[in-house]
matplotlib code that plots the C-alpha trace (Angstrom):
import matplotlib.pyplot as plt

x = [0.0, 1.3, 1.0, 2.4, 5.4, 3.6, 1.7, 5.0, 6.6, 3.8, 4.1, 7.7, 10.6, 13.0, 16.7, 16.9, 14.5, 14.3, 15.6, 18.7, 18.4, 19.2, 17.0, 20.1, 20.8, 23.7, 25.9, 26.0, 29.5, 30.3, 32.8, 30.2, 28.2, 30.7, 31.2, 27.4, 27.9, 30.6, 29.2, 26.0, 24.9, 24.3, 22.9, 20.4, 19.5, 18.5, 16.5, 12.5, 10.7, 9.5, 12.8, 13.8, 11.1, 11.8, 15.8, 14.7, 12.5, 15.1, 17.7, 15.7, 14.7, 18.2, 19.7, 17.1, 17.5, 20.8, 21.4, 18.5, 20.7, 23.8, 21.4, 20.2, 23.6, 25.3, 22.5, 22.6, 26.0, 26.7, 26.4, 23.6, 20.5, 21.9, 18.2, 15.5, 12.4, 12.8, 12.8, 12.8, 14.0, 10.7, 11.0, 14.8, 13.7, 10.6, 13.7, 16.2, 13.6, 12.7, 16.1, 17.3, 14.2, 14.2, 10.5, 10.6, 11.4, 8.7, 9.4, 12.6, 16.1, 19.5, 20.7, 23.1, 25.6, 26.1, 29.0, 28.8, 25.0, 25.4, 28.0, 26.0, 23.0, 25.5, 26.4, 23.2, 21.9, 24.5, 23.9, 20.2, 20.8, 23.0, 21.8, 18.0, 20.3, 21.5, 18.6, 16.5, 18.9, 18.9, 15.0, 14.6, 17.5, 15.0, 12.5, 13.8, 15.6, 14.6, 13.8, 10.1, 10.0, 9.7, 6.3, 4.8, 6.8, 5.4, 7.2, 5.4, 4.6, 6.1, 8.9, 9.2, 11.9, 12.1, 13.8, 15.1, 18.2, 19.1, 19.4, 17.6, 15.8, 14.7, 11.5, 9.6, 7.7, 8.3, 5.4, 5.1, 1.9, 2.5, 2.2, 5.7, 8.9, 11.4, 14.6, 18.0, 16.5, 19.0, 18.1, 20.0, 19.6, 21.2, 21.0, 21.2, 21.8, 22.0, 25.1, 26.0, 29.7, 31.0, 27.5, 26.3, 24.0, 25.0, 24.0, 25.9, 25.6]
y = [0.0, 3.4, 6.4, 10.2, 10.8, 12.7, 10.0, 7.3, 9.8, 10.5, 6.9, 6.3, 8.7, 8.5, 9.2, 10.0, 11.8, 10.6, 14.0, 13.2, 15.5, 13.6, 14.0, 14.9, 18.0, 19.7, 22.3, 25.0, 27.2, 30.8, 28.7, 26.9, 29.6, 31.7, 28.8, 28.6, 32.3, 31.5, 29.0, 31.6, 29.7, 26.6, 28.3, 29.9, 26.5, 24.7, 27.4, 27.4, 29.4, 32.3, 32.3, 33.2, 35.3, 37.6, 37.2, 39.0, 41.6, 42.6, 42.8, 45.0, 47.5, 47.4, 48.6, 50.8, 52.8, 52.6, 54.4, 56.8, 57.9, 58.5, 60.3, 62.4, 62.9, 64.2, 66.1, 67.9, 68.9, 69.9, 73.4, 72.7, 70.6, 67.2, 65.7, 67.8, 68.1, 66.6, 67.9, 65.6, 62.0, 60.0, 62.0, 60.5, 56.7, 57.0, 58.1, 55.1, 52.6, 54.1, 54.2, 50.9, 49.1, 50.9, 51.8, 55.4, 59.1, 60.9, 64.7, 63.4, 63.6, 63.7, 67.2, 66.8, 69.3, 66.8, 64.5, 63.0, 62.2, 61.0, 58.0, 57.3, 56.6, 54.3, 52.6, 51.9, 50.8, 48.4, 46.8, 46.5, 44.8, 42.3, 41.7, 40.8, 38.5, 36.6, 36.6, 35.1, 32.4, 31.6, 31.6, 29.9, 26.8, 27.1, 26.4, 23.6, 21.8, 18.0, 18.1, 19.3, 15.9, 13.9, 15.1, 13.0, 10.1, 7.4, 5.2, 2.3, 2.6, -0.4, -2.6, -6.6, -8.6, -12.2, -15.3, -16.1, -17.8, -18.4, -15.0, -12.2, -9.8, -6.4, -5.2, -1.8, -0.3, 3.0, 4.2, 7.5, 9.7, 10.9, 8.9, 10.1, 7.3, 8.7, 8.2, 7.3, 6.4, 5.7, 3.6, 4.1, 3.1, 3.7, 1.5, 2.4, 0.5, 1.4, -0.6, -0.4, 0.8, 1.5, 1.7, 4.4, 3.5, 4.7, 5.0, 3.0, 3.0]
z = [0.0, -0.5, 1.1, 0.8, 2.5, 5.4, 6.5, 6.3, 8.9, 11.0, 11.7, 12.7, 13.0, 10.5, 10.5, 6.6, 3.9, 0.7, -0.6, 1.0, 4.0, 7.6, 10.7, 12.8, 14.7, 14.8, 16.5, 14.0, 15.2, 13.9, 11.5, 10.2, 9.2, 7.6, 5.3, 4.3, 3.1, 1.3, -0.5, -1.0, -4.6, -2.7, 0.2, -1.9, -3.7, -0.7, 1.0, 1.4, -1.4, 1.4, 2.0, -1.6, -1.6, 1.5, 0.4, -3.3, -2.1, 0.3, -1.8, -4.1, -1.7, -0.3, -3.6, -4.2, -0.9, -0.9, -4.7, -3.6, -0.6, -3.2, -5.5, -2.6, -1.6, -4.9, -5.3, -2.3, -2.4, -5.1, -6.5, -8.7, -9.4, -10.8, -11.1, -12.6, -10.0, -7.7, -3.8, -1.3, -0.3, -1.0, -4.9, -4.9, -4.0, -7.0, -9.7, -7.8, -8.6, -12.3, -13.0, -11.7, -13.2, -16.5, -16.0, -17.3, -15.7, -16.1, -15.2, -13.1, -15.2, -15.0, -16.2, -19.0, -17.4, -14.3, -14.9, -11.7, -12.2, -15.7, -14.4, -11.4, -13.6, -15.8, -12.8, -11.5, -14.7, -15.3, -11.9, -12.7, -15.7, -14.2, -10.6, -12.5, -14.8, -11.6, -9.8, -12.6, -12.9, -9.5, -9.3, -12.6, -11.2, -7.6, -9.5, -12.6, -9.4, -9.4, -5.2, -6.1, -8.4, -4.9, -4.7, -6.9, -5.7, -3.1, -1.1, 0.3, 4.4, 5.1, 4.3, 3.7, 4.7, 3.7, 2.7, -0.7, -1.5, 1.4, 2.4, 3.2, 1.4, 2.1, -0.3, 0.1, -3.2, -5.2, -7.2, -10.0, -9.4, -13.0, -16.1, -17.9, -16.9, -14.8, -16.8, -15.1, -11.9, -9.4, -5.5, -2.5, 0.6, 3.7, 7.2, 10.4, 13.2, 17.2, 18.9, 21.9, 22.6, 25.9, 27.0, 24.8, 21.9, 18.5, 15.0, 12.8, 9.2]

ax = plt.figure().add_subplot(projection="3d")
ax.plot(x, y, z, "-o")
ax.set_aspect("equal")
plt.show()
């Protein structure tokens, strides 16, 4: 009989997810996590999709702040008005995020005369274009990545183990919610046993 893989769990705990993940905790130092954020590609790739929500929308706004505030700044020290009409802070962010999303200016420019504005719009510009390049990529490989595929996949809630051969013979079933064949499928099982060394249970695999 199958079942989903909620219900197989909710009836015994498991030590290892079929996605590869193990149910073990463990003591996450300040070394540790300065490796995950050097490794940010894969960090990215195994978070939650709010996660990659929140993380996107942050980093927008981030950006977008951030070049309003060196927009606000060049333009209020220098000597003359480096972007037409515009007067306050919350006028700055609106010509950040039309700039850096190519949606348009409107009544808001970059005088001609300002040297300083016209390479700061360049720069912003160019990290528009590539930071949406990236974060497509990413989103598009979140997406495409095979881990959603388990889904659709059932595992039976129960195993068999019996006799053949003189030997034994562990049997459990797989079955495919959807009707395409899953190409290149690959099993692999892991064991784990509790011994007892020095009076202390452990997992062995």
């Amino acid at each position: 009989r199958l079942s989903s893989p909620k219900t197989a769990r909710a009836q015994t705990r498991i030590v290892n997810r079929k996605t590869g993940q193990l149910e073990l905790k463990y003591g996450i130092t300040k070394i540790w996590k300065l490796n995950f954020a050097k490794d940010v590609l894969t960090t990215i790739m195994n978070a939650k999709w709010w996660q990659i929500t929140v993380f996107v929308c942050l980093y927008y706004i981030v950006s977008w702040l951030s070049f309003a505030c060196l927009w606000y700044a060049e333009n209020r020290l220098s000597h003359y008005t480096c972007v037409a009409n515009v007067t306050n802070f919350s006028a700055m962010f609106l010509f950040s995020v039309e700039t850096q999303s190519t949606l348009g200016f409107g009544d808001k420019y970059v005088v001609s005369s300002c040297i300083i504005g016209s390479a700061l719009l360049v720069i912003q510009t160019l990290y528009g274009a590539i930071t949406k390049a990236v974060l497509d990529g990413l989103i598009y490989a979140w997406y495409a990545s095979p881990r959603n595929r388990r889904h659709t996949i059932l595992f039976s809630s129960r195993a068999v183990v019996y006799k053949q051969n003189g030997g034994r013979v562990f049997q459990f079933q797989v079955g495919n919610m959807r009707h395409d064949s899953i190409v290149e499928c690959h099993v692999r099982l892991q064991l784990y046993l509790p011994r007892l060394v020095n009076g202390i249970y452990q997992l062995e695999q």
